[in-house]
N, CA, C and O atoms as a GROMACS GRO file, in nm:
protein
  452
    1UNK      N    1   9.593  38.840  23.697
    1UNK     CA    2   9.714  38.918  23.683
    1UNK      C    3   9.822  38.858  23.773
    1UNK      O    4   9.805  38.866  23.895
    2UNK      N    5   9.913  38.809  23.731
    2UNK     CA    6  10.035  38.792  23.807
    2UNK      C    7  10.183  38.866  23.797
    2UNK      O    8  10.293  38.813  23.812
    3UNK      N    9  10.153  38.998  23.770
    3UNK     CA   10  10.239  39.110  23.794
    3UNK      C   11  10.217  39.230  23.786
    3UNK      O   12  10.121  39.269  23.720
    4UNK      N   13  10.282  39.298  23.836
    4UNK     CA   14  10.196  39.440  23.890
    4UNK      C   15  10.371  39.584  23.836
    4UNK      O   16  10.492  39.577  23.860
    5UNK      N   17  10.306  39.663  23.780
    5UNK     CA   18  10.471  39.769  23.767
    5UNK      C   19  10.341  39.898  23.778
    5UNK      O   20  10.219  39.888  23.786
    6UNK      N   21  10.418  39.996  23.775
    6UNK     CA   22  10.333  40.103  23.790
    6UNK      C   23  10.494  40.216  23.805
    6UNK      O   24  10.597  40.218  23.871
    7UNK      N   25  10.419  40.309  23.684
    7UNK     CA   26  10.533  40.418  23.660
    7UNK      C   27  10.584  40.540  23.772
    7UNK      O   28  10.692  40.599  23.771
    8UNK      N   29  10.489  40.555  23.854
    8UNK     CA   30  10.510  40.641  23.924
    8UNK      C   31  10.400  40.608  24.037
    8UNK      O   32  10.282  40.643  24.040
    9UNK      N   33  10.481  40.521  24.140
    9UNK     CA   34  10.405  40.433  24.272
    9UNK      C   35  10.304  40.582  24.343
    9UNK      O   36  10.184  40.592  24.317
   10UNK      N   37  10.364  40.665  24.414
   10UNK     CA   38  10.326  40.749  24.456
   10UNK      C   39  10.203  40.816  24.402
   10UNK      O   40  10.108  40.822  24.480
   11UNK      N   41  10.189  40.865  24.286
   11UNK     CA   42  10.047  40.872  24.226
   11UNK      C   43   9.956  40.806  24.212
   11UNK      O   44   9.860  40.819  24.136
   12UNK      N   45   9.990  40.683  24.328
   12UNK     CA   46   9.800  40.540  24.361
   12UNK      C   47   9.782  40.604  24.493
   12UNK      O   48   9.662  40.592  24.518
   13UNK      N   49   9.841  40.665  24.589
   13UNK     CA   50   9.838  40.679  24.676
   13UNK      C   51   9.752  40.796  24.713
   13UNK      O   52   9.795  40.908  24.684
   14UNK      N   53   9.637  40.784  24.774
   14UNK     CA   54   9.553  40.917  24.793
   14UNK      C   55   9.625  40.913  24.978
   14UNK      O   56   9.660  40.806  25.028
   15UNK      N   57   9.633  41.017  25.037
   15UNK     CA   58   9.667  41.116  25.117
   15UNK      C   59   9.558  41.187  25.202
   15UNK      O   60   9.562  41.310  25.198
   16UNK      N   61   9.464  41.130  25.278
   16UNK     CA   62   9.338  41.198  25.303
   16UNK      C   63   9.402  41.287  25.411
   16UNK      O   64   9.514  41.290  25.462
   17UNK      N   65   9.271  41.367  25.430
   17UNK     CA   66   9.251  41.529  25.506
   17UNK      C   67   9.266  41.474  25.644
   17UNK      O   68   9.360  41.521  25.708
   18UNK      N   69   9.204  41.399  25.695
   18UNK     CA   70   9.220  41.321  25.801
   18UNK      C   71   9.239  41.175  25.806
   18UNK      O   72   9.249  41.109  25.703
   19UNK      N   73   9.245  41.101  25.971
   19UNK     CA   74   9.300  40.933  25.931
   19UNK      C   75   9.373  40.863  25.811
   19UNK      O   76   9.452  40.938  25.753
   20UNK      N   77   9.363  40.729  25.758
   20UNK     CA   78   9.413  40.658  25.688
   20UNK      C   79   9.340  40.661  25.576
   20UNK      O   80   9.228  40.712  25.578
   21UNK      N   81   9.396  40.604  25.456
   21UNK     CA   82   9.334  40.562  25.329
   21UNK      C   83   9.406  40.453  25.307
   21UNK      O   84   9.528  40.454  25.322
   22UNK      N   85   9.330  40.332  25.266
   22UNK     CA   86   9.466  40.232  25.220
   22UNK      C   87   9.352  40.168  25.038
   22UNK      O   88   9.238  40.187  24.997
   23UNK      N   89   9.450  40.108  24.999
   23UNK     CA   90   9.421  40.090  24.801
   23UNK      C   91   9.500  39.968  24.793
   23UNK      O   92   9.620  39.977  24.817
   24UNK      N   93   9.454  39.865  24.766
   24UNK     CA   94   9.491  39.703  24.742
   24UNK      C   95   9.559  39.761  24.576
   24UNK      O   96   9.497  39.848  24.515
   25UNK      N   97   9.630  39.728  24.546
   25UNK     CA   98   9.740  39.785  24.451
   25UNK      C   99   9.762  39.625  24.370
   25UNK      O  100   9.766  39.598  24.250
   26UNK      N  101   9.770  39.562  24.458
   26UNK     CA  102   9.818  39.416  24.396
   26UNK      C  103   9.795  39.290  24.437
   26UNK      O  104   9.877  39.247  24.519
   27UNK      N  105   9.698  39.209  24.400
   27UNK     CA  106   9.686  39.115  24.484
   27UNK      C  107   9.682  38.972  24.451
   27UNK      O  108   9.576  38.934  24.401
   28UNK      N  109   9.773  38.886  24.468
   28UNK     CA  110   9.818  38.740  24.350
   28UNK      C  111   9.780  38.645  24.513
   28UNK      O  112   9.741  38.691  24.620
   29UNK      N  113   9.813  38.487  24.468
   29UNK     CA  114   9.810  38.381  24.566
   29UNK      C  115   9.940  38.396  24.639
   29UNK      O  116   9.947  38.324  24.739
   30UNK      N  117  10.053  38.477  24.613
   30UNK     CA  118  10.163  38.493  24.699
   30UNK      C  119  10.184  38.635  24.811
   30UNK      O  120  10.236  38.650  24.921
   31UNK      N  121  10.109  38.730  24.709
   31UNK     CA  122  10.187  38.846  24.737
   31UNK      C  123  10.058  38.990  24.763
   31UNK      O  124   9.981  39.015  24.671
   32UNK      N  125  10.056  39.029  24.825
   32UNK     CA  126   9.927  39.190  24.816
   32UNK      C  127  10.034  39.287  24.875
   32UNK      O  128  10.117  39.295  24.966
   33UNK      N  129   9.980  39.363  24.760
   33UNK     CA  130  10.048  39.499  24.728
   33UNK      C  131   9.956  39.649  24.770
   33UNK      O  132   9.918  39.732  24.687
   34UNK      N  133   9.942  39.654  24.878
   34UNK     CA  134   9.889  39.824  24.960
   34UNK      C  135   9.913  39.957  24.955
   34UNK      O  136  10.017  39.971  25.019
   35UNK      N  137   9.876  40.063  24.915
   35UNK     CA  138   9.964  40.186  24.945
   35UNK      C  139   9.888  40.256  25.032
   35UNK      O  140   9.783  40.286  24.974
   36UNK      N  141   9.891  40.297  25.143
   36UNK     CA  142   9.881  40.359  25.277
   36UNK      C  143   9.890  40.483  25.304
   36UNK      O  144   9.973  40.519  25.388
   37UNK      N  145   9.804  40.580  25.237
   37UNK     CA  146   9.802  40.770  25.310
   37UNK      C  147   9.730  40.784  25.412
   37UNK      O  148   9.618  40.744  25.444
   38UNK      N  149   9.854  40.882  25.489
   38UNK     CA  150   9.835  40.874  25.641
   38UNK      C  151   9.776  41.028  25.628
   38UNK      O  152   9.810  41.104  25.537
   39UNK      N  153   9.714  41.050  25.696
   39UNK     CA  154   9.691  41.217  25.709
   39UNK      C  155   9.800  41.272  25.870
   39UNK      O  156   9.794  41.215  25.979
   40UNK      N  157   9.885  41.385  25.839
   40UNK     CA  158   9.927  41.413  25.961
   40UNK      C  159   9.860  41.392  26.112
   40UNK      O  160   9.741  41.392  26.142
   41UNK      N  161   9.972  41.375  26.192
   41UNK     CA  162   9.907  41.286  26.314
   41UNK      C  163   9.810  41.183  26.331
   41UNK      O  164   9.758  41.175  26.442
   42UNK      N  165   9.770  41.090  26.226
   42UNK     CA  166   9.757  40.982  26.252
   42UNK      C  167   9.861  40.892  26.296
   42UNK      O  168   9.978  40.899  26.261
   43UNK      N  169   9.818  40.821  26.362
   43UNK     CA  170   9.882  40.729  26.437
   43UNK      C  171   9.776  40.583  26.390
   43UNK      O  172   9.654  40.594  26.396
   44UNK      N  173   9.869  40.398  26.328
   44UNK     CA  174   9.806  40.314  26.279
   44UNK      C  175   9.866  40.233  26.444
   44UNK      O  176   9.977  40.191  26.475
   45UNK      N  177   9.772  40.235  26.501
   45UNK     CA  178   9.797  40.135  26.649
   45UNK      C  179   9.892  40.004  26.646
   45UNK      O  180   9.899  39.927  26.550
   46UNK      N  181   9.943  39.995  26.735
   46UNK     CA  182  10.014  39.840  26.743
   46UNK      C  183   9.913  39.726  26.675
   46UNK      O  184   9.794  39.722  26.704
   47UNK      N  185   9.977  39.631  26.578
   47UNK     CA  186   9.939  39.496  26.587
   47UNK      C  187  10.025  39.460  26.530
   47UNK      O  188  10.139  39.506  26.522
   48UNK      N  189   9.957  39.321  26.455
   48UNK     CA  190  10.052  39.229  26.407
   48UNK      C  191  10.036  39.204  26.256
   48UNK      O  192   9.956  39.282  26.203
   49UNK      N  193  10.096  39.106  26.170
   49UNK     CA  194  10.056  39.099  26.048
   49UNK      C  195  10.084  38.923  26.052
   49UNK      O  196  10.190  38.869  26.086
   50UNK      N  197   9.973  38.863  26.012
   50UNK     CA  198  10.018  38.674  25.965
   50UNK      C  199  10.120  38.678  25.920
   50UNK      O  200  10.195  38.617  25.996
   51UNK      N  201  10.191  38.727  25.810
   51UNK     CA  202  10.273  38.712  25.736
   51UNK      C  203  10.365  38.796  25.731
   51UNK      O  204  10.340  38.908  25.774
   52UNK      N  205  10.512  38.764  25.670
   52UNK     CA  206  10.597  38.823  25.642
   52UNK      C  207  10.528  38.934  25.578
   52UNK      O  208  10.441  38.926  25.491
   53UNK      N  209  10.599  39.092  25.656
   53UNK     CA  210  10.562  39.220  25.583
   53UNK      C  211  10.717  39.320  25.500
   53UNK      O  212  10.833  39.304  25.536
   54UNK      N  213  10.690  39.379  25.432
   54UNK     CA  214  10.775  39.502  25.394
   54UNK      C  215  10.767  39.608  25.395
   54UNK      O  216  10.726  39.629  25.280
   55UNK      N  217  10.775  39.701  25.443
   55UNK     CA  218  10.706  39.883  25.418
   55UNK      C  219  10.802  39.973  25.356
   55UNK      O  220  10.922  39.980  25.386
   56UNK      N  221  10.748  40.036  25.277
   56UNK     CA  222  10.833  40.112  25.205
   56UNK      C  223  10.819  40.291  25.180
   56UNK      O  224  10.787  40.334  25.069
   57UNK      N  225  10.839  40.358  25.262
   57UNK     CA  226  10.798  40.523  25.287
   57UNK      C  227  10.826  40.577  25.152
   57UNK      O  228  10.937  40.585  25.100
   58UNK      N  229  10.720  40.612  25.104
   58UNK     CA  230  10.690  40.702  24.970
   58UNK      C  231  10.740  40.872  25.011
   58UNK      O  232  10.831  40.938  24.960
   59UNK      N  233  10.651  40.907  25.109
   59UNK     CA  234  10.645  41.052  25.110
   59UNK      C  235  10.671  41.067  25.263
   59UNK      O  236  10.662  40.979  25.349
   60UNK      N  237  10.712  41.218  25.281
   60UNK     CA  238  10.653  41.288  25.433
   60UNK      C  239  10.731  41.212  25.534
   60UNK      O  240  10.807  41.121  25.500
   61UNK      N  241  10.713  41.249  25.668
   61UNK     CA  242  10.801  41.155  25.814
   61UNK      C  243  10.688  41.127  25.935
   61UNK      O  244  10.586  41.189  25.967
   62UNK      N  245  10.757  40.996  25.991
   62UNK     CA  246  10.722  40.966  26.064
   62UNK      C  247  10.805  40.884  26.125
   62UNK      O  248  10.927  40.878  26.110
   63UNK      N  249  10.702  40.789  26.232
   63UNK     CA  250  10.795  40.723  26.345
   63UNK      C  251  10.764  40.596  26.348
   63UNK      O  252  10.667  40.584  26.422
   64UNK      N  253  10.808  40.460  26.289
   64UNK     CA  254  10.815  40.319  26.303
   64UNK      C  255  10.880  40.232  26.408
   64UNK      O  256  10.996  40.209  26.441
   65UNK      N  257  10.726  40.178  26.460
   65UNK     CA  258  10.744  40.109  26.597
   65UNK      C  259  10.749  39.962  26.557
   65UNK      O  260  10.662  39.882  26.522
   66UNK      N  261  10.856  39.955  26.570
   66UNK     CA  262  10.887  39.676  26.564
   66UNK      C  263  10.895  39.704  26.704
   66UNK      O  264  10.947  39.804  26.754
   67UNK      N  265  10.834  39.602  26.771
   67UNK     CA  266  10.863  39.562  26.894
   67UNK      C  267  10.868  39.646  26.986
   67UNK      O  268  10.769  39.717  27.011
   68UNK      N  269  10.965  39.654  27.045
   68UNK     CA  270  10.984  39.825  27.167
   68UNK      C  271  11.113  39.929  27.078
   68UNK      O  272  11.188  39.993  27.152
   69UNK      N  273  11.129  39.938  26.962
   69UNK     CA  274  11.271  39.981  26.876
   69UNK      C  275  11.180  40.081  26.810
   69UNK      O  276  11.081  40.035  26.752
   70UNK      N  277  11.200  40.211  26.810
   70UNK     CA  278  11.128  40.290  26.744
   70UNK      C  279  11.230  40.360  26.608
   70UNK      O  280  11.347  40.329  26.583
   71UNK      N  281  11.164  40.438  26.552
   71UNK     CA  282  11.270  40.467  26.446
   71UNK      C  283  11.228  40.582  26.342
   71UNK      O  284  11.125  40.545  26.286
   72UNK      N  285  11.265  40.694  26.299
   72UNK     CA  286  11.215  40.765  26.256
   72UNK      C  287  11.211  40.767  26.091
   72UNK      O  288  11.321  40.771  26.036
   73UNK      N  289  11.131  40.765  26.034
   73UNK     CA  290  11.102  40.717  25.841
   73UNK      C  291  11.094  40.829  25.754
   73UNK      O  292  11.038  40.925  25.807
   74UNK      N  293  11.125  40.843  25.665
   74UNK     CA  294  11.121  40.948  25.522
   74UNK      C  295  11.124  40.907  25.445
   74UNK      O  296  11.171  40.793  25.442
   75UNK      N  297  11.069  40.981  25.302
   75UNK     CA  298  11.094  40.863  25.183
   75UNK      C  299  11.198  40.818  25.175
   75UNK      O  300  11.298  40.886  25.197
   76UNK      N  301  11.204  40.708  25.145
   76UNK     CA  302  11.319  40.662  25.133
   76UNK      C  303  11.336  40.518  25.256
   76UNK      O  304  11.420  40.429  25.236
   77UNK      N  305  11.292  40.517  25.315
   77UNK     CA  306  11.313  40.469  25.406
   77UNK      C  307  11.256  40.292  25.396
   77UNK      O  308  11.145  40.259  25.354
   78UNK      N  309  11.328  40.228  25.428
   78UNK     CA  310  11.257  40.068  25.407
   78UNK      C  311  11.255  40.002  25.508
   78UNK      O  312  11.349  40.028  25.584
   79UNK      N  313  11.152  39.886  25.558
   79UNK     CA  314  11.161  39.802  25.673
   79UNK      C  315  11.116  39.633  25.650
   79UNK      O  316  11.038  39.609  25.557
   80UNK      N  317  11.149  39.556  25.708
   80UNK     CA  318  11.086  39.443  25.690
   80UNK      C  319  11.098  39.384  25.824
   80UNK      O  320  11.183  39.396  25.912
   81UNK      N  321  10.981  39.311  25.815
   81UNK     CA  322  10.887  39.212  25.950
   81UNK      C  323  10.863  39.098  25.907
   81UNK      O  324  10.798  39.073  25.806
   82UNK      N  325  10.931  38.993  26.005
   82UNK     CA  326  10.854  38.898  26.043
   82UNK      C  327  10.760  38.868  26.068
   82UNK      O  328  10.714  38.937  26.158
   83UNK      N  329  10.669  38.761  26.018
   83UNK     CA  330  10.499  38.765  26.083
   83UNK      C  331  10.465  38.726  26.264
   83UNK      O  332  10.515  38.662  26.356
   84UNK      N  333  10.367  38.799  26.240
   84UNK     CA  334  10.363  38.838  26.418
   84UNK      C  335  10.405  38.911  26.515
   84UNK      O  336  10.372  38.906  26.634
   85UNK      N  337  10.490  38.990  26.454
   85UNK     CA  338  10.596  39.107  26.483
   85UNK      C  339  10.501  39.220  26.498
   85UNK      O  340  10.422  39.258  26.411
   86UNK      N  341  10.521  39.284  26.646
   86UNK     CA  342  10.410  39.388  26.641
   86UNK      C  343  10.458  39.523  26.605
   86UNK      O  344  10.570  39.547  26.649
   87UNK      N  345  10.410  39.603  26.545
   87UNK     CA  346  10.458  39.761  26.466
   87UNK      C  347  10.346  39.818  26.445
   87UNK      O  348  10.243  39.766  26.403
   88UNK      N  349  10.369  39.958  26.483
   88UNK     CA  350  10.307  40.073  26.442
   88UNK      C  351  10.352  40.205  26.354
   88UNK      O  352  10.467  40.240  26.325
   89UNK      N  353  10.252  40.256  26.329
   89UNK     CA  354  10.329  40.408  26.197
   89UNK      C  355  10.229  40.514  26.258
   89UNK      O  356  10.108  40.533  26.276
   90UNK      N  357  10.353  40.572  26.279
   90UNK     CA  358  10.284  40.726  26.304
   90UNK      C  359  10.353  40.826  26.185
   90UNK      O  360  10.456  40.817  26.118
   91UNK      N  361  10.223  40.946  26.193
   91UNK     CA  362  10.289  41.011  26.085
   91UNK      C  363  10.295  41.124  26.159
   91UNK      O  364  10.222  41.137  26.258
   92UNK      N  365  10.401  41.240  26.113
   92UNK     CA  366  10.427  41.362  26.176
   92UNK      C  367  10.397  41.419  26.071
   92UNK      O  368  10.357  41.530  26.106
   93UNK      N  369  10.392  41.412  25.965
   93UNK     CA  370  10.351  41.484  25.818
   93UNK      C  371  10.272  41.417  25.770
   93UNK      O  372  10.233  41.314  25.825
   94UNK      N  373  10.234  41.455  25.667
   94UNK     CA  374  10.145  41.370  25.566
   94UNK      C  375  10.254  41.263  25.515
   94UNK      O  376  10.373  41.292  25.499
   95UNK      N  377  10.200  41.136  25.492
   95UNK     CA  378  10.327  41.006  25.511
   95UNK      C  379  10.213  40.895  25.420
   95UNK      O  380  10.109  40.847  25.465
   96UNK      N  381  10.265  40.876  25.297
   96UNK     CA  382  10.268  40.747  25.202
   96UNK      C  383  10.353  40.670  25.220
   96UNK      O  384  10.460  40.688  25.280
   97UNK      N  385  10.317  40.586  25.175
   97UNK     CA  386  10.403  40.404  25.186
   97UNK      C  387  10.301  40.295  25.136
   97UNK      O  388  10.178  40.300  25.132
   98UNK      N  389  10.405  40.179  25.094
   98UNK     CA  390  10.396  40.058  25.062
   98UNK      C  391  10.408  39.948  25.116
   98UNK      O  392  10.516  39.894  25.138
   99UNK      N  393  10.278  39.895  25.147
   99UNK     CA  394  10.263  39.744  25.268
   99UNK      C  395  10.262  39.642  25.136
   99UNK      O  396  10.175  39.627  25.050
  100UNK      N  397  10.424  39.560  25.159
  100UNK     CA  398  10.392  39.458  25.080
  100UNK      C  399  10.366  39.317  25.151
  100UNK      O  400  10.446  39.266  25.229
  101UNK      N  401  10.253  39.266  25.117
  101UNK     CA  402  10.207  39.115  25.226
  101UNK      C  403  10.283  39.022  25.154
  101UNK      O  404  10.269  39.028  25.032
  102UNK      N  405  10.395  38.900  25.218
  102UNK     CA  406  10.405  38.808  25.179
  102UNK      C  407  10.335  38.703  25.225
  102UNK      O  408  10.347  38.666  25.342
  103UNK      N  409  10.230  38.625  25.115
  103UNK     CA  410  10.138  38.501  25.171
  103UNK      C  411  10.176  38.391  25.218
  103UNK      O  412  10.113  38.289  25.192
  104UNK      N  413  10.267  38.388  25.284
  104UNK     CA  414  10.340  38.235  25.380
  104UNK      C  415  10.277  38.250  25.497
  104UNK      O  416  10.281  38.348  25.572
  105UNK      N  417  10.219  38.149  25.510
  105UNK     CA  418  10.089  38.126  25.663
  105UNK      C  419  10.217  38.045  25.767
  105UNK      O  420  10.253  37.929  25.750
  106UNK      N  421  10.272  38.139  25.877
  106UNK     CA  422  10.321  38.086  25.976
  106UNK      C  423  10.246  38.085  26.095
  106UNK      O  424  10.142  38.150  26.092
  107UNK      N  425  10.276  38.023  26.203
  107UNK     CA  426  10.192  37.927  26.311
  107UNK      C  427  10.246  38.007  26.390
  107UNK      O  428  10.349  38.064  26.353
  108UNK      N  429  10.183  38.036  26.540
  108UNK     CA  430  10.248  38.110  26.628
  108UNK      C  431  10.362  37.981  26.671
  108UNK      O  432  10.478  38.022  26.671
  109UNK      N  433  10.346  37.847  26.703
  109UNK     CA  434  10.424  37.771  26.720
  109UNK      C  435  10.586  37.828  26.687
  109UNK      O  436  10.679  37.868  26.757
  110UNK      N  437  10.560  37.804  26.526
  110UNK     CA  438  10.683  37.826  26.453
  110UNK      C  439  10.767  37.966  26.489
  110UNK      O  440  10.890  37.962  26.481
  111UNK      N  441  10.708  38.073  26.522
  111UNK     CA  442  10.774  38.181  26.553
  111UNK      C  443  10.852  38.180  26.691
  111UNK      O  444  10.966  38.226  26.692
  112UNK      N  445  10.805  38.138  26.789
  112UNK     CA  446  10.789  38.123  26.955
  112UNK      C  447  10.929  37.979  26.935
  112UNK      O  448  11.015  37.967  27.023
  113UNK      N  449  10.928  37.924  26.861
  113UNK     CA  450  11.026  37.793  26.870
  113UNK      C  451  11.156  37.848  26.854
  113UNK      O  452  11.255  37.775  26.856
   0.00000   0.00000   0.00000
């Protein structure tokens, strides 16, 4: 498969009772496509991602951490990362979204230069 549509994104997205759920949605040699239900007060810890990321808030609020810049999310809400860029998602509600991976393999070199 090298394309992915889906009529109504939000209905892949399960929403568990507690912690995370995540659902590989899409996955080609360029690109993986995630959708991410948070259960209220989860919190997804700092790290990093290899690759260029995108997130895209489906449902519910929360709080998006890049770097030390925090920021508060609702549907609606969009972000994009550089790879290696550290971020976290907390949810204050029940909170869907869309992790889109872009597959470009950068070097810590290349970022740090």
């Amino acid at each position: 498969m090298d394309s992915y549509f889906s009529p109504e994104l939000l209905k892949e997205i399960e929403i568990p009772e507690t912690g995370m759920r995540s659902r590989t949605l899409f996955d080609s040699a360029d690109v993986k496509v995630v959708g991410l239900g948070f259960a209220a007060g989860h919190v997804l810890a700092t790290h990093t991602a290899p690759s260029p990321i995108a997130l895209y808030f489906l449902e519910g609020e929360g709080e998006l951490t890049i770097g030390e810049a925090r920021s508060a999310v609702h549907a609606g809400s969009f972000a994009t990362l550089p790879a290696l860029k550290t971020h976290s998602v907390a949810a204050k509600t029940r909170l869907a979204m869309v992790l889109v991976v872009m597959k470009v393999k950068v070097s810590v070199e290349t970022v740090t230069s």
